[in-house]
C-alpha positions as CSV (number, residue, x, y, z in Angstrom):
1,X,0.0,0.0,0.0
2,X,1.2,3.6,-0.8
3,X,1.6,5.9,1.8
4,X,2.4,9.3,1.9
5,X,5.0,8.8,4.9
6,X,6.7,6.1,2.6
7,X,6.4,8.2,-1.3
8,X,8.7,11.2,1.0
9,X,11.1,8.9,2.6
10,X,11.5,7.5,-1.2
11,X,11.5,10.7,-2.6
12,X,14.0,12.4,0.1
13,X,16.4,9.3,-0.6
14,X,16.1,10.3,-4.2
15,X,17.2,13.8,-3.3
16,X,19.7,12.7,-0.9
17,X,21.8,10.7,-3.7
18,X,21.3,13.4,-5.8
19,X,23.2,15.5,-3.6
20,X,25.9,13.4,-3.1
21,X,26.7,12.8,-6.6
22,X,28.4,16.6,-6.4
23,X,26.3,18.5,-9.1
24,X,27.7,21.8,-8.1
25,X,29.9,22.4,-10.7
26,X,27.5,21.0,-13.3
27,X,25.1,23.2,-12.2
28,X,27.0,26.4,-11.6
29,X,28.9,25.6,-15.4
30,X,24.8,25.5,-16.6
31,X,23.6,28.6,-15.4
32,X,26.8,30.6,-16.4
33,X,26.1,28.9,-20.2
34,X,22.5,30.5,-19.9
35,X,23.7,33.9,-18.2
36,X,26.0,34.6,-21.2
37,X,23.5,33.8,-23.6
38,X,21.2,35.7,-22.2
39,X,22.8,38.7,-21.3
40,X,23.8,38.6,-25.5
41,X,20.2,38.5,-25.8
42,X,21.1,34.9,-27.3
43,X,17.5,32.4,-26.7
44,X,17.3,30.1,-24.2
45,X,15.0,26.9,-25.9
46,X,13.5,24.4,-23.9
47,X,11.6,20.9,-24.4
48,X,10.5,17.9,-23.0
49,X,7.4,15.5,-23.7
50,X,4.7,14.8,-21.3
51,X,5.5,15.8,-17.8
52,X,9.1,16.5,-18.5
53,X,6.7,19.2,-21.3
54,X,5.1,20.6,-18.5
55,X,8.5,21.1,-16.8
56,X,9.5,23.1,-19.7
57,X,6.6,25.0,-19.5
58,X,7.1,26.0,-15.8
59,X,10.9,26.6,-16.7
60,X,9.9,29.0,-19.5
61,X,7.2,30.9,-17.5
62,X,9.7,31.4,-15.0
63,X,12.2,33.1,-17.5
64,X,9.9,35.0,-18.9
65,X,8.0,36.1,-16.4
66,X,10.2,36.1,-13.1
67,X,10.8,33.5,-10.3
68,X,11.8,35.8,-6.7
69,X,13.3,38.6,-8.2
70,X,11.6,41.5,-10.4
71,X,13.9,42.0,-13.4
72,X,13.6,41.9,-17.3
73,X,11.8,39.4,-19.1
74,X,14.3,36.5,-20.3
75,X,14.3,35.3,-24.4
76,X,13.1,32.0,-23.1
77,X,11.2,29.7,-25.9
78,X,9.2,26.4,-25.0
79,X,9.7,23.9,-28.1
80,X,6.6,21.9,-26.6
81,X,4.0,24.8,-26.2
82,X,2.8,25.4,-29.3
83,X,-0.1,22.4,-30.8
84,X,-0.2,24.0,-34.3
85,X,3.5,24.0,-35.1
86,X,3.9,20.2,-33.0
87,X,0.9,19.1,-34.9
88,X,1.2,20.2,-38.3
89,X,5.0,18.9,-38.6
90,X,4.3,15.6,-36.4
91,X,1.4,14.6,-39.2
92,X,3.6,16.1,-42.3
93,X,6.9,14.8,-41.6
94,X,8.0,13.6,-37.9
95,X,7.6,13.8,-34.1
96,X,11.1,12.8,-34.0
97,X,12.1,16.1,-35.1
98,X,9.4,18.0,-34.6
99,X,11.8,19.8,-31.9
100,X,14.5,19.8,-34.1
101,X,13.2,21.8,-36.7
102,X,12.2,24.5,-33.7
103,X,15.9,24.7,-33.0
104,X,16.3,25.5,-36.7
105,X,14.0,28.2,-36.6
106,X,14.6,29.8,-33.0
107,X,18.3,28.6,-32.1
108,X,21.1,31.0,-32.6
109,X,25.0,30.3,-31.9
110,X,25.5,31.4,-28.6
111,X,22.2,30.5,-27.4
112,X,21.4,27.4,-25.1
113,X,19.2,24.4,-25.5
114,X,17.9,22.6,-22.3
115,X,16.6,19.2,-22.8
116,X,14.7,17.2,-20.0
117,X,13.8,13.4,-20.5
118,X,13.6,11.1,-17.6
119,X,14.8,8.2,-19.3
120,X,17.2,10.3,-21.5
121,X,16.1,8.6,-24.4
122,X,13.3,10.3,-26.1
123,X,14.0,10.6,-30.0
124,X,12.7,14.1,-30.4
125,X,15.1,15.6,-27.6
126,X,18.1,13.8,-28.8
127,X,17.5,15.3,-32.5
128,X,17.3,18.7,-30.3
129,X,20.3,18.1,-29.0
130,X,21.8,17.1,-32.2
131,X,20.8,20.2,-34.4
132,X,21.8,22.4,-31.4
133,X,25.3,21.6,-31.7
134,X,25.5,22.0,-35.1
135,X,24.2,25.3,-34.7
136,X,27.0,26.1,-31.7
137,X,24.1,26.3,-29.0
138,X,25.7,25.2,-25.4
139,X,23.2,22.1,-24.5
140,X,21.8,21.1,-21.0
141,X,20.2,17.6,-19.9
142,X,18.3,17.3,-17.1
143,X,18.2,13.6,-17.2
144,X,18.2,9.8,-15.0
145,X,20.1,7.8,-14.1
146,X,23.4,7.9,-16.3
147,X,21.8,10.3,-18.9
148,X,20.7,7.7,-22.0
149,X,21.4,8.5,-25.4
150,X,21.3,12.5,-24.1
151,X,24.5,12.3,-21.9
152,X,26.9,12.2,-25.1
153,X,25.3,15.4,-26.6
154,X,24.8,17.7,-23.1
155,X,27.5,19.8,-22.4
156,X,26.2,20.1,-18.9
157,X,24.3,17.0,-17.8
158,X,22.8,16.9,-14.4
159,X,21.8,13.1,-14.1
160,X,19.2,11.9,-11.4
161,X,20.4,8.8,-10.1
162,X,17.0,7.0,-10.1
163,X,15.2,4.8,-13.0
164,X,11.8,6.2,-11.4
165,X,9.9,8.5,-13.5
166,X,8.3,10.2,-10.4
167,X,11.0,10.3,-8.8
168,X,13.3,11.9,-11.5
169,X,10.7,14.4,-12.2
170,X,10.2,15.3,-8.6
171,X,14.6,15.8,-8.5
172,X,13.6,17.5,-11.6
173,X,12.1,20.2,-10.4
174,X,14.4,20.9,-7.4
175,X,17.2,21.5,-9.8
176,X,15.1,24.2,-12.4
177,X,14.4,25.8,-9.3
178,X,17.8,26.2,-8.4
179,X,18.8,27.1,-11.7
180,X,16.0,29.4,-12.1
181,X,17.0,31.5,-9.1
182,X,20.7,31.3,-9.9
183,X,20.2,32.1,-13.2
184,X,17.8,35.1,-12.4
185,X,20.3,36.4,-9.3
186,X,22.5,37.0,-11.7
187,X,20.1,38.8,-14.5
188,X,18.1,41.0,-11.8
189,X,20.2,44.0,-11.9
190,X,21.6,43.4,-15.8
């Protein structure tokens, strides 16, 4: 039986190895990726499917609109918020690159592509990935447990150590958090 008690011990022990897998530098070599890019006015692009969508969403929304600190908006794009464009190219051509062709239309060198998948598999995130380093983006993964097919392409992977979708998702969200704030402590006054 699933108790509450029990789903925050689990999720705590998630956060706890997190921790001590020493992210710091990861993290810190992230958000001074996105601070330079945005501070050129480069675009920050973000996707994900399903939850790891909605993540990108919240992410995006915070950027845009602000997280603690009044300040400037932030060029912040969300590759999985718009139904007519993820539509109209999933049914012509692919949803394997239906983010891919975003980049090509929003990504600029200089700018920063963050890509969250759980399993660090997903096809369309990869293809992301892929077309942002051909484009000389600086990439992000927000990943599990040893990062999938993702962890070759991120410049800056921060890898939940759990196979757990919840789980991962719940880590997930700790660590936008943290980059939102560091990333917007560091815009506020630009």
């Amino acid at each position: 039986m699933i108790t509450l008690n029990a789903w925050l011990s689990d999720a705590a022990a998630v956060l706890a190895a997190t921790r001590a897998r020493g992210l710091d530098a990861t993290m810190q070599a992230a958000v001074d990726a996105t601070v330079t890019a945005l501070a050129a006015n480069r675009p920050l692009l973000v996707c994900g499917n399903g939850g790891s969508a909605a993540d990108a969403q919240h992410i995006v929304g915070e950027m845009v609109g602000r997280f603690l600190k009044e300040r400037r908006a932030l060029k912040a794009i969300c590759l999985s918020s718009n139904p007519a464009v993820l539509t109209a190219w999933s049914n012509d051509y692919s949803y394997e690159t239906v983010f891919s062709r975003q980049v090509e239309a929003y990504g600029e060198p200089g700018g920063v592509l963050l890509g969250l998948s759980t399993s660090g598999n997903s096809g369309n995130v990869v293809k992301a990935l892929e077309a942002a380093r051909k484009l000389g983006m600086a990439t992000i993964g927000l990943t599990g447990e040893g990062g999938g097919k993702m962890a070759p392409l991120c410049d800056h992977l921060l890898a939940v150590p759990s196979r757990s979708t919840p789980a991962i998702q719940q880590v997930h969200l700790a660590l936008y958090h943290c980059y939102c704030a560091a990333v917007e402590e560091r815009l506020a006054d630009a």
